[in-house]
ROKELUM-51736 format. One record per residue (C-alpha): residue number from 0; residue in one letter; y, z, x. Coordinates in nm, 3 decimals. Each point is the difference from the previous one (the first is absolute). Example, Ala and Ser with C-alpha at 12.3 -4.5 7.8 and 13.67 -1.06 7.14 Angstrom:
BEGIN
  nr rest       v       w       u
   0    a  -0.450   0.780   1.230
   1    s   0.344  -0.066   0.137
// end
This chain:
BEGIN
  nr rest       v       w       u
   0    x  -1.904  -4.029   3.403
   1    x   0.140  -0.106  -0.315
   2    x  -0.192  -0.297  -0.134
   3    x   0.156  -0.295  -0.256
   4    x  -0.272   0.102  -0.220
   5    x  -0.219   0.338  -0.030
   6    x  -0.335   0.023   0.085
   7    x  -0.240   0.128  -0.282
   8    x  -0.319   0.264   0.029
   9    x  -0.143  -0.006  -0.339
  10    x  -0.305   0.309   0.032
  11    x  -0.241  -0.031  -0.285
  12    x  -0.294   0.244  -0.109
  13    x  -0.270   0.004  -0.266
  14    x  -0.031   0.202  -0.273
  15    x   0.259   0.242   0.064
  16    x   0.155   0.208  -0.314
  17    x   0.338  -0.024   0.064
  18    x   0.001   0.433  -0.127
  19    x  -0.187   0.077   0.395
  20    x   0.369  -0.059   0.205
  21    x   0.296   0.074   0.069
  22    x   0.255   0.148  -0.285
  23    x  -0.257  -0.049  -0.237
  24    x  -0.311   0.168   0.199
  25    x  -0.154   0.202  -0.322
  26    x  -0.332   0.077   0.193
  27    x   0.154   0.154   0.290
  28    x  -0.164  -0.274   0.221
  29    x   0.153   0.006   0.362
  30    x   0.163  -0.365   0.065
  31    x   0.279   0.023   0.264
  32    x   0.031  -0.330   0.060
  33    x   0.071  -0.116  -0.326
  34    x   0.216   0.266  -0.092
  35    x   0.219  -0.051   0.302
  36    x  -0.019  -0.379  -0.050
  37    x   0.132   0.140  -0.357
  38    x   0.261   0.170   0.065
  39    x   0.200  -0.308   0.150
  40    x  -0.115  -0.247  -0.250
  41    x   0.081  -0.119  -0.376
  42    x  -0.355   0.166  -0.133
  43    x  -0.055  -0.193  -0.355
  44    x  -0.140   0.259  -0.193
  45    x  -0.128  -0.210  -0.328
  46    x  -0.154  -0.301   0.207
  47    x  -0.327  -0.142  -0.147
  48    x  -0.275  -0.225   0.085
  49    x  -0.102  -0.320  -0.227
  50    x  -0.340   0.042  -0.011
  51    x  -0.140   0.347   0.064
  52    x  -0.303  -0.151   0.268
  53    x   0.051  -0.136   0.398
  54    x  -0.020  -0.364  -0.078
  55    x   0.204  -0.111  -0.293
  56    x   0.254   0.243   0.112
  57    x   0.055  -0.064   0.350
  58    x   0.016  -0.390  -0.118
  59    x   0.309   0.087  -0.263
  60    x   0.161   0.151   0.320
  61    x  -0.048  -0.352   0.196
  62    x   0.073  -0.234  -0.255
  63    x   0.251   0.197  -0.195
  64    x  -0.196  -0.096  -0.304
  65    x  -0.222   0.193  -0.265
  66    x  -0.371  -0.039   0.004
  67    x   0.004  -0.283  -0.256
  68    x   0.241  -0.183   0.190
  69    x  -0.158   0.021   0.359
  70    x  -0.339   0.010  -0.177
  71    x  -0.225   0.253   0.206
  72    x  -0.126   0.214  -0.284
  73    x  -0.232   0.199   0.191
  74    x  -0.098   0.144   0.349
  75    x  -0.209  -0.308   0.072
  76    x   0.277  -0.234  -0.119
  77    x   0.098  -0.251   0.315
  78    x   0.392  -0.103  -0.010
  79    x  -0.005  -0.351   0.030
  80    x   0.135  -0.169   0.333
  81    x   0.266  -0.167  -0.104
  82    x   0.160   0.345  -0.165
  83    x   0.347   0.084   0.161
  84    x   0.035   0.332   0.095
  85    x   0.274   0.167   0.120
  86    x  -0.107  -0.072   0.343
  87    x   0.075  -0.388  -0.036
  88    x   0.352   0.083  -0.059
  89    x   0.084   0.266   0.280
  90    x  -0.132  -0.290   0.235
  91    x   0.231  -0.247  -0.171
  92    x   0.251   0.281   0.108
  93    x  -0.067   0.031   0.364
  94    x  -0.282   0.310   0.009
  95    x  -0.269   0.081   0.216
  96    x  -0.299   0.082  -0.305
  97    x  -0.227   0.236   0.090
  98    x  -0.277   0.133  -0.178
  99    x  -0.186   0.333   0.151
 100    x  -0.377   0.027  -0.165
 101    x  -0.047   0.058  -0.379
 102    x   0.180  -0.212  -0.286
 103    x  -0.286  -0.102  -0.174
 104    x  -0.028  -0.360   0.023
 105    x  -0.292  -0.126  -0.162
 106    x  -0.171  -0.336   0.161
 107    x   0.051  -0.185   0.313
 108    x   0.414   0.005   0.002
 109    x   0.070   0.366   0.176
 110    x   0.369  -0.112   0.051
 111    x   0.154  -0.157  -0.314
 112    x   0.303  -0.079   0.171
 113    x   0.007   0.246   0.303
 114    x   0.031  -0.098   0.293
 115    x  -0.211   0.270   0.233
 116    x  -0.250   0.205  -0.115
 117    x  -0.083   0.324   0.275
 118    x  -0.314   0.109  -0.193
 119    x  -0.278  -0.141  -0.224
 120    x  -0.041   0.137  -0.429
 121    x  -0.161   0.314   0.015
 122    x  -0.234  -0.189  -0.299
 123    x  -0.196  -0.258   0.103
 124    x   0.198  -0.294   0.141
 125    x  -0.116  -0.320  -0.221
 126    x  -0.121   0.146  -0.319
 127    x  -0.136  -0.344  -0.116
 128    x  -0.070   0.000  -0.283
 129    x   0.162   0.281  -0.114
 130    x  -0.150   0.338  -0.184
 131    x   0.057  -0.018  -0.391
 132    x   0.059   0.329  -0.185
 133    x  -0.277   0.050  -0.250
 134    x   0.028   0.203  -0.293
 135    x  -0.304   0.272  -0.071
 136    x  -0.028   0.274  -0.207
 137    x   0.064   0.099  -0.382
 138    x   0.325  -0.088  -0.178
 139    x   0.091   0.309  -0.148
 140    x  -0.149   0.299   0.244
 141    x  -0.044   0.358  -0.136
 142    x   0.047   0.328   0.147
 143    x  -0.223   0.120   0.197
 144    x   0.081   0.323   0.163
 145    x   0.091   0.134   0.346
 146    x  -0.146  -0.201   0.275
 147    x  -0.094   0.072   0.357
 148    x   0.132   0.344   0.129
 149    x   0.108  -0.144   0.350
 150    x   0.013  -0.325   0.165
 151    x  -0.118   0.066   0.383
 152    x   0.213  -0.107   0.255
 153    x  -0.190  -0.227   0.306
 154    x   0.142  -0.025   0.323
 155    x  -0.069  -0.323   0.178
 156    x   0.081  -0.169   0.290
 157    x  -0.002  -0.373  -0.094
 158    x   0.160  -0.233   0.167
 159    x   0.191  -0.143  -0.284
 160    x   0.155   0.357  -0.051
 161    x   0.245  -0.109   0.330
 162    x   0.134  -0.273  -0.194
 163    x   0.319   0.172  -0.055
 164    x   0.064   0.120   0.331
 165    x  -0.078  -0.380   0.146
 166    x   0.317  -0.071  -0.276
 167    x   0.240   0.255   0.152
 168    x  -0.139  -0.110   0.371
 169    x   0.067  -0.341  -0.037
 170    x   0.331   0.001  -0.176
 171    x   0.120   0.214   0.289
 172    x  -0.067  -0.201   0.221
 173    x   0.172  -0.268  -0.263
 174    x   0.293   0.180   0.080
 175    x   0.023   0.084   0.342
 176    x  -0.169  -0.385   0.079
 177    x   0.349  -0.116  -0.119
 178    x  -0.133  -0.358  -0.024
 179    x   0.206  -0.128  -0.266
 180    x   0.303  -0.077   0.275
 181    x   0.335  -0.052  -0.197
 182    x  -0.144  -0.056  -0.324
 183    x  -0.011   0.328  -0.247
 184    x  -0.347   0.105  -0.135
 185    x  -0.179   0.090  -0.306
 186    x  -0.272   0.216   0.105
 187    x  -0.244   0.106  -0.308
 188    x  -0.271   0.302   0.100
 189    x  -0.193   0.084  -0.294
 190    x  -0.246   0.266   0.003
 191    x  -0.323   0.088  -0.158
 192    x   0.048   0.307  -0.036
 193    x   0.050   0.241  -0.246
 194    x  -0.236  -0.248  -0.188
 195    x  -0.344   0.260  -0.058
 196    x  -0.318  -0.093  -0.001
 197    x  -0.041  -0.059   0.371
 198    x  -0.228   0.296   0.173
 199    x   0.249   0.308   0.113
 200    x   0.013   0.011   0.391
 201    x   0.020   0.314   0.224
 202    x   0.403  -0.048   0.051
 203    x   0.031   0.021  -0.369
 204    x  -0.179   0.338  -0.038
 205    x   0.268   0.319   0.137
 206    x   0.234  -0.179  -0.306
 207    x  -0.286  -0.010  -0.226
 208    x  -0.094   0.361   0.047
 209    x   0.368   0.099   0.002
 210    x   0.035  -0.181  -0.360
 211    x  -0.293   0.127  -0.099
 212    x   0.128   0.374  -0.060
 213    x   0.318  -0.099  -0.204
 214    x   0.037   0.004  -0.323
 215    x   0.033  -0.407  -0.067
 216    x   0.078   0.032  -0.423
 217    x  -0.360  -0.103  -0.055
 218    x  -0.107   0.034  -0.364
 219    x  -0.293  -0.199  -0.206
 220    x   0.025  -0.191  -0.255
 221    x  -0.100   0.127  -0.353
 222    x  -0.199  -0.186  -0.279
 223    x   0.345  -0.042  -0.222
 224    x   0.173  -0.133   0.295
 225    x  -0.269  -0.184   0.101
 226    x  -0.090  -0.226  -0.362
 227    x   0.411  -0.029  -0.016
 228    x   0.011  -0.228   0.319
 229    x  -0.015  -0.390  -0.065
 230    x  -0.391  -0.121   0.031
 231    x   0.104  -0.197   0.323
 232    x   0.084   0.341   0.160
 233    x  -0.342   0.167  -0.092
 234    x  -0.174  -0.312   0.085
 235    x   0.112   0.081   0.320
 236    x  -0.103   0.387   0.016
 237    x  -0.353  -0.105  -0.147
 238    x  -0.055  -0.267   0.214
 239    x  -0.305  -0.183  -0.133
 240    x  -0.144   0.286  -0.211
 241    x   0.037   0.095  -0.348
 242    x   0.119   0.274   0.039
 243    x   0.308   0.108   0.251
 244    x  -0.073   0.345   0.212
 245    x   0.345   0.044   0.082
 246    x   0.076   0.162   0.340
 247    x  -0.028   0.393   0.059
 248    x   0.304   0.192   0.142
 249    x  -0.182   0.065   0.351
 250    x  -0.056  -0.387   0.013
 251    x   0.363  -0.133  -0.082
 252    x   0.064   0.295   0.262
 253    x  -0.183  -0.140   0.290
 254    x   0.121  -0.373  -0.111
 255    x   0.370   0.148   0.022
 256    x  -0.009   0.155   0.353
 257    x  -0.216  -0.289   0.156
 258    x   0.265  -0.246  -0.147
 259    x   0.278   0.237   0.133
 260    x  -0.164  -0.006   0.314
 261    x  -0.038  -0.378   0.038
 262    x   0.389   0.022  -0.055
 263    x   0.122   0.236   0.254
 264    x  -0.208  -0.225   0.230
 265    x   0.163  -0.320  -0.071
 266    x   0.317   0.169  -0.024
 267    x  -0.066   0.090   0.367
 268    x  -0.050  -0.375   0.093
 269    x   0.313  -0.132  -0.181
 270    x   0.145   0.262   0.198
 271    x  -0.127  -0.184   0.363
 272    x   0.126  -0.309  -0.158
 273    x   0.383   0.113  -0.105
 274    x  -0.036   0.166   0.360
 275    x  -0.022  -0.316   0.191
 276    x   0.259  -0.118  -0.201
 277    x   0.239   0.258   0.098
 278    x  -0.117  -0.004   0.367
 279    x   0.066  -0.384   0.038
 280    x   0.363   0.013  -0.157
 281    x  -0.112  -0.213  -0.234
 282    x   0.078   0.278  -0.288
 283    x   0.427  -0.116  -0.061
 284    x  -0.119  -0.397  -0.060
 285    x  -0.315   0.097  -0.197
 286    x  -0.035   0.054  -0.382
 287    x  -0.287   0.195  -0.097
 288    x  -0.160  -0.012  -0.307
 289    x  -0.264   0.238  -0.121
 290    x  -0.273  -0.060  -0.264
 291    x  -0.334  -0.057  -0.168
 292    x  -0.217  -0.251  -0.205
 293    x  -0.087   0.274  -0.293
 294    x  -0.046   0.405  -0.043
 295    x  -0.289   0.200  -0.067
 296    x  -0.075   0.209  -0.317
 297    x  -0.121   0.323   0.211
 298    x  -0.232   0.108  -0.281
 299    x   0.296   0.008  -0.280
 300    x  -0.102  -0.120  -0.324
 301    x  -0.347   0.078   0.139
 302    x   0.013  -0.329   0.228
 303    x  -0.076   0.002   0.403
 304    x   0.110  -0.337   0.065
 305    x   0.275  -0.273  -0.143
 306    x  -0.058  -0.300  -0.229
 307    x   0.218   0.185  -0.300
 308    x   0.378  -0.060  -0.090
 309    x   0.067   0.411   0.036
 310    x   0.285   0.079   0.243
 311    x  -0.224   0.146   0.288
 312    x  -0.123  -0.353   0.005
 313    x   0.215  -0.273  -0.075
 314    x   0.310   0.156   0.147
 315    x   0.055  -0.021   0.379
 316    x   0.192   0.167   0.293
 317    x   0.277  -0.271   0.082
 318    x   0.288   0.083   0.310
 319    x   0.214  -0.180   0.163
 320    x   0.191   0.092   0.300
 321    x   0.303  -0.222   0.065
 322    x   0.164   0.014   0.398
 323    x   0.388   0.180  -0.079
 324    x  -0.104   0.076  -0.328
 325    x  -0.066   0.316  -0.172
 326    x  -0.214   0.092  -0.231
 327    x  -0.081   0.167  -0.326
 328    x  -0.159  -0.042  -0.308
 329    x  -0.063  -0.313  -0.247
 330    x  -0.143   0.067  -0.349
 331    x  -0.017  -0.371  -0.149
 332    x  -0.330  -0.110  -0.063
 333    x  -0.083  -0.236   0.214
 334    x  -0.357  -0.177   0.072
 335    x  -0.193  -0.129   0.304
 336    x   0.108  -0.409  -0.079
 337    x   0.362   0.091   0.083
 338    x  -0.080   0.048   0.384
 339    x  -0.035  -0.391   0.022
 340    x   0.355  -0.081  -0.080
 341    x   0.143   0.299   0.168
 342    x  -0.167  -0.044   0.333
 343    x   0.161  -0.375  -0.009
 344    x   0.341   0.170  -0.086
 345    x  -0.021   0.201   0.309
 346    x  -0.093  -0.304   0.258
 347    x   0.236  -0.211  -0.161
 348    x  -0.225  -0.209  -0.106
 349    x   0.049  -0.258  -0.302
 350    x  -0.153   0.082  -0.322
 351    x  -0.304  -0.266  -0.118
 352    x   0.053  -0.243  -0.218
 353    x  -0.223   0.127  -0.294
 354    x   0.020   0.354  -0.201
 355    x  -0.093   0.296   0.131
 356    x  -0.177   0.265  -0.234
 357    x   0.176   0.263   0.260
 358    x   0.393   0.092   0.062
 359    x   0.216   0.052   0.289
 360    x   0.023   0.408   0.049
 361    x   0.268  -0.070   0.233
 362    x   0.288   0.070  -0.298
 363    x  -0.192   0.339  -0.016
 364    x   0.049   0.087   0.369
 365    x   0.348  -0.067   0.006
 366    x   0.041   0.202  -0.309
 367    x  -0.286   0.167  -0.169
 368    x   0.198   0.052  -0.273
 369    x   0.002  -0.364  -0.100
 370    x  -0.100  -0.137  -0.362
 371    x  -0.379  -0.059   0.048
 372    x  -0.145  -0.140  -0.331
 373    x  -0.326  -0.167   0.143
 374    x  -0.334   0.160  -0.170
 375    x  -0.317   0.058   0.198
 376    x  -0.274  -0.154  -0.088
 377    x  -0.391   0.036   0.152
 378    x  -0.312  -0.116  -0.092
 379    x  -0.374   0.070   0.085
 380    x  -0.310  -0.280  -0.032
 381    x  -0.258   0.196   0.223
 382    x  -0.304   0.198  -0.027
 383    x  -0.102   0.192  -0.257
 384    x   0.263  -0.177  -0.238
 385    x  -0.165  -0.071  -0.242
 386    x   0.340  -0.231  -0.089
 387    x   0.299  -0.043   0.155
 388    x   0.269   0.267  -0.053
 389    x   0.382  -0.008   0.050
 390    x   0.292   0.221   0.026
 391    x   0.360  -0.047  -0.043
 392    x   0.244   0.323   0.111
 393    x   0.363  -0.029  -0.155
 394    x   0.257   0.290   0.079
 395    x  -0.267   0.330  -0.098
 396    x  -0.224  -0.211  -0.215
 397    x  -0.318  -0.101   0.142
 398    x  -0.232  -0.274  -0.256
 399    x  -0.331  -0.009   0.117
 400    x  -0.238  -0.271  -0.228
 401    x  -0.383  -0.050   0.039
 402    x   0.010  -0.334  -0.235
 403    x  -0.305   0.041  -0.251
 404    x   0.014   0.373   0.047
 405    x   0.304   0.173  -0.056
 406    x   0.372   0.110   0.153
 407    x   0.107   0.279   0.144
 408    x   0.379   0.099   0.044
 409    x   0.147   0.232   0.218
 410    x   0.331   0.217  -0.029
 411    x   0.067   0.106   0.380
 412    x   0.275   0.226  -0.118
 413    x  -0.175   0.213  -0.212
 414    x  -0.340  -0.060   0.153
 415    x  -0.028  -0.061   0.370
 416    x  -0.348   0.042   0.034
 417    x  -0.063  -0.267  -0.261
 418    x  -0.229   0.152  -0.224
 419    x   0.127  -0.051  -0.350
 420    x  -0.005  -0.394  -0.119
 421    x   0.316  -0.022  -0.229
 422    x  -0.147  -0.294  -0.121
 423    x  -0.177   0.186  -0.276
 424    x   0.291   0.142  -0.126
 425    x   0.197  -0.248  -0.267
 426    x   0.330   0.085   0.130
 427    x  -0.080  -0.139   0.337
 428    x  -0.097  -0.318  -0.132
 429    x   0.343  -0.218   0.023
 430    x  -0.017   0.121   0.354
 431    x  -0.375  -0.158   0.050
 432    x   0.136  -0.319  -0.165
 433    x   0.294  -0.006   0.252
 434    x  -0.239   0.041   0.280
 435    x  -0.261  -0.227  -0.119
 436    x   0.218  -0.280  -0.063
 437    x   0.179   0.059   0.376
 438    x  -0.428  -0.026   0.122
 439    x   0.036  -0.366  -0.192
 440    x   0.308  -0.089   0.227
 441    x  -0.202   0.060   0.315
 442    x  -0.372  -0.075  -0.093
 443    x  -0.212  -0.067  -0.344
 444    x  -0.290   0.261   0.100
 445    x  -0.266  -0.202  -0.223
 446    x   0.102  -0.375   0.163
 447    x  -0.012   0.228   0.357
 448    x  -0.318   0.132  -0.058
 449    x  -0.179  -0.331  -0.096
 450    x   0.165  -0.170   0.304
 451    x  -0.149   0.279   0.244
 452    x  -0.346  -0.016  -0.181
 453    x  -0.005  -0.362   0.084
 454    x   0.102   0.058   0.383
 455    x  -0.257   0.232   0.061
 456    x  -0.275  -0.195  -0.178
 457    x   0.109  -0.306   0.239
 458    x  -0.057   0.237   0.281
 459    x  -0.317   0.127  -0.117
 460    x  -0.097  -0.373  -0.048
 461    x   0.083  -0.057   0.326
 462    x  -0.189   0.317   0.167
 463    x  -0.326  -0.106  -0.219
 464    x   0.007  -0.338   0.229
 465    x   0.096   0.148   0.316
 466    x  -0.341   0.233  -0.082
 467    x  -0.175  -0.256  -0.098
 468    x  -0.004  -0.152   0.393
 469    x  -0.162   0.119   0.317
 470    x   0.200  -0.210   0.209
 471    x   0.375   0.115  -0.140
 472    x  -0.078   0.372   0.003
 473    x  -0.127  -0.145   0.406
 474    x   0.288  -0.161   0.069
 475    x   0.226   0.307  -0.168
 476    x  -0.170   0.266   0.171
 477    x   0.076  -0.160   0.376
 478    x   0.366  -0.068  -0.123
 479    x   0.021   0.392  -0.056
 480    x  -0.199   0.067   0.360
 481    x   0.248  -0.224   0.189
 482    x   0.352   0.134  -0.186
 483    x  -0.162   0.365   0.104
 484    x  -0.034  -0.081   0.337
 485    x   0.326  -0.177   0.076
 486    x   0.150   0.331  -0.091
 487    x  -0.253   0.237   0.191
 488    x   0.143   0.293  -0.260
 489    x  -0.169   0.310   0.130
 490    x   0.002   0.072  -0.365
 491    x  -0.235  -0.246  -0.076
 492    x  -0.258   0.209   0.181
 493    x  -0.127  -0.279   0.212
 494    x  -0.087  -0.184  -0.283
 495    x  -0.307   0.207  -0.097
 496    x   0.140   0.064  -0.323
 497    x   0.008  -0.225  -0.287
 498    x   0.216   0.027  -0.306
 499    x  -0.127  -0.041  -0.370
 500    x   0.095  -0.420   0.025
 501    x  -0.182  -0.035   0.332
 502    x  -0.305   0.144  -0.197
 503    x   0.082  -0.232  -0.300
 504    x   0.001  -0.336   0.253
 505    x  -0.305   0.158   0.223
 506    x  -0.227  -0.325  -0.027
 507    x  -0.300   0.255  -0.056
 508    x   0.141   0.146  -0.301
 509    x  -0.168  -0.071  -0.336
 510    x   0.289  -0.064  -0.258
 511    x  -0.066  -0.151  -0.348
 512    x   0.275  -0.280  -0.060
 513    x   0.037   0.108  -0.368
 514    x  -0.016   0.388   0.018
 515    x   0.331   0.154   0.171
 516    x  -0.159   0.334   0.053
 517    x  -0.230  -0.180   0.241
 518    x   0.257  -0.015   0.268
 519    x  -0.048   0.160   0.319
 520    x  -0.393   0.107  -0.104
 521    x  -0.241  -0.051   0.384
 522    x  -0.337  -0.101  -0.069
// end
């Protein structure tokens, strides 16, 4: 059945380097769902993120806007209510909004401006108040050898491990449900997954093992490369010491093939998902669109993790699969805020009355040879920044600037593992004046960073007074309780867990009002 306007199935993941599928699969990872889902769609192959961390970014792809215009700097940043998303306007154009599980939505609105949700945030529901990122450590780490020789991988059976399945389960049944009558839908399943850092479980381990043996490119990082990286990158490696034991080859190894593994699994359940699809006849009115919030550094540039403006991070896999359309190929750079005013392009929808930070990619699809003069831009506010950083990408120059500390430039042409900083070299500098002065046009870094500081100190303001009272952190704690049990999420593991905030508001806890580290410390 033909409809008057196409459904959409927007799949989102966490964390995933957009080098681990399809065309562009360097690591030999096995993903046959997303290259098939390739090979029929427009597969952006210079897509990028505009913050390299879940929360920022995944708000630039609701709001179409950059951090300092939506104004969640950090993963414990709440959007506020009355924030259009792109939601707001595919109901102003006739769509059933869904939302399947994880979008990060800090605070007690889980919808901002969906209509259904099928599943709860894999974080805690109502983080109220919010976590601040705290900066620790030294400013300007030293070397400090080869670390660890292996990191050991755990198999466990938590219940919060099913989370991802519960996704796939539920938007099946989405699909076949057919509840949305004569009105198309935008259905939007996002994953956990590949996101590390949750235990490995049993499922994961044949893929593991298999990994395991291959020869993944794993090398460690030398002392010269290591004291040429920016000091926000070996902040990161050191972590709070002085000095940074950066990762041994068997480590980044074991890293690589768990992360591969956690892959090839959530490849399999986007698979069950595009299956259902196909199986309901719902494939010829649907457009699918595939991608995620950030990458994932894999251990290059000695890093196991994201938070840095390096390609592994801050660009993203981005497809699109249009009904009658074929696909191919699209090298523009193009950035996470444009998916706002291209999703209302596709419903038909009106743009809003206000500027968008984002730009239709619908010129692109039609012909992805189109003039595209738009320059990405991304920005990071989080933990162990020490200040704010910022990055602006122009045709194969990348301008990275750490304001008080230095700039690095990047020639992606000669050097696409972005290791030398041409912004030493004098000849390069009317080239860092063009890019700094394009920065100016979209943000002034130093005016940025002084409104963020003054955000999160009004947040920490408020968490010091929410501490400060037996009967809030009460009152909090059976709000969380009763939101857990109207969803009766198996993954919630009949409530006998409690996440780092439920400690924080437990009315037994002993917190100091004026010391953050107290947080979250029982009596």
């Amino acid at each position: 059945m033909k409809l008057s306007k196409p459904n959409i199935l927007m799949l989102m993941t966490d964390q995933h380097n957009p080098n681990v599928m399809g065309p562009h699969n360097r690591y030999g990872a096995e993903t046959p769902s997303l290259d098939r889902l390739a090979g029929k769609s427009m597969v952006f192959t210079r897509a990028f993120c505009n913050s390299p961390i879940c929360v920022p970014s995944r708000m630039s792809l609701m709001t179409g806007l950059f951090p300092q215009h939506h104004q969640v700097y950090d993963n414990g940043g709440s959007l506020p209510e009355g924030m259009p998303t792109y939601a707001h306007g595919l109901n102003q154009a006739g769509y059933e909004t869904v939302i399947c599980a994880r979008m990060h939505f800090n605070g007690l609105d889980d919808h901002h401006g969906f209509e259904k949700r099928l599943m709860s945030e894999f974080c805690n529901p109502i983080e109220y108040p919010p976590p601040l990122p705290e900066w620790q450590g030294p400013i300007d780490p030293e070397y400090g050898g080869v670390g660890p020789r292996e990191i050991p991988h755990v198999v466990n059976d938590s219940c919060g491990l099913y989370y991802d399945d519960d996704i796939a389960g539920k938007a099946c049944d989405y699909l076949r449900g057919k509840s949305w009558g004569d009105r198309p839908f935008y259905l939007l399943t996002s994953f956990y997954g590949p996101h590390p850092y949750l235990s490995a479980r049993e499922e994961y381990l044949p893929a593991y093992e298999k990994y395991l043996q291959e020869d993944l490119g794993v090398r460690e990082l030398d002392q010269k490369e290591f004291e040429a990286l920016p000091a926000h990158v070996r902040r990161i490696i050191c972590g709070k010491n002085a000095k940074a034991q950066v990762l041994s080859k068997e480590a980044i190894q074991e890293y690589r093939a768990e992360y591969l593994a956690r892959i090839t699994y959530t490849d399999g359940l986007i698979g069950k998902v595009l299956d259902t699809l196909e199986e309901e006849g719902l494939s010829e009115d649907t457009i699918i669109i595939y991608l995620s919030d950030h990458g994932e550094q894999m251990g290059n540039h000695g890093i196991c993790g994201k938070s840095v403006f390096y390609d592994d991070t801050v660009r993203v896999p981005l497809m699109i699969s249009m009904p009658d359309r074929n696909g191919g190929p699209v090298q523009a750079d193009v950035q996470l805020v444009d998916l706002f005013p291209t999703l209302l392009d596709m419903a038909g929808a009106p743009q809003p009355g206000y500027s968008l930070d984002g730009h239709s990619l619908m010129p692109l699809i039609e012909n992805p040879d189109t003039e595209w003069n738009h320059p990405v831009f991304s920005a990071f506010f989080d933990a162990q920044a020490y200040r704010p950083s910022f990055m602006l990408k122009e045709g194969n120059w990348k301008y990275v600037e750490y304001p008080g500390e230095s700039c690095f430039l990047y020639d992606q042409n000669q050097d696409p593992e972005e290791k030398i900083n041409f912004a030493l070299n004098p000849a390069f500098q009317d080239v860092v004046k063009r890019l700094q002065d394009r920065m100016l046009d979209i943000c002034n870094p130093l005016l940025i960073e002084k409104e963020a500081r003054i955000m999160q100190a009004k947040r920490r303001y408020a968490i010091q007074g929410t501490a400060s009272s037996r009967l809030i952190k009460e009152r909090m704690q059976k709000r969380i309780r009763d939101h857990r049990n109207s969803w009766n999420e198996r993954y919630w593991d009949g409530n006998q867990k409690q996440s780092a905030h439920e400690s924080f508001i437990d009315p037994d806890v002993n917190i100091d009002p004026t010391d953050p580290n107290s947080f979250g410390q029982k009596l």
